[in-house]
C-alpha positions, 0 to 999 in steps of 0.5 A, a space after each residue: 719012063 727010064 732013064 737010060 744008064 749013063 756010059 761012065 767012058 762016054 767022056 773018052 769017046 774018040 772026039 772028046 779031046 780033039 783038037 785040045 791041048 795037054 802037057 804030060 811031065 816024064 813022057 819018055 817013059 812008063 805011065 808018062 808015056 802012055 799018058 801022051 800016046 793015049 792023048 795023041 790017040 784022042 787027037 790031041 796036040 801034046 807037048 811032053 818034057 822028060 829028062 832023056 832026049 832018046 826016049 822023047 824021040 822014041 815017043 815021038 816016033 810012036 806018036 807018029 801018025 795019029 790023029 793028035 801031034 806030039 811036040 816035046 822038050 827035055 828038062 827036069 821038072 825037080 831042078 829049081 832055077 
């Protein structure tokens, strides 16, 4: 008998995360972004933060109709207090 080889993506399969929750830091742009919009894709309800307002809005606006939501709130991770 042999074993059959194991799909190292297997764990991205379309339904693998749906339904989940994640937060993404710096979701208005570069990896951050692409981060949220790939977890929205997944179906994924995804709450990203970041420093500009407009850019959060773009992503918002990319994330729209996909399976998984997008919610988001601006703020600066590196500010203490």
């Amino acid at each position: 008998m042999s074993a059959s080889p194991r799909n190292p993506y297997a764990v991205l399969s379309p339904t693998a995360f749906h339904g989940r929750s994640a937060f993404v830091s710096g979701a208005g742009s570069g990896i951050g972004r692409a981060i949220a919009l790939r977890l929205v894709e997944l179906g994924m309800e995804v709450f990203g933060t970041g420093r500009t307002a407009q850019k959060l809005e773009d992503t918002a606006a990319l994330a729209k109709g996909g399976p998984g939501k997008f919610w988001f709130e601006t703020c600066n991770v590196r500010e203490v207090g």
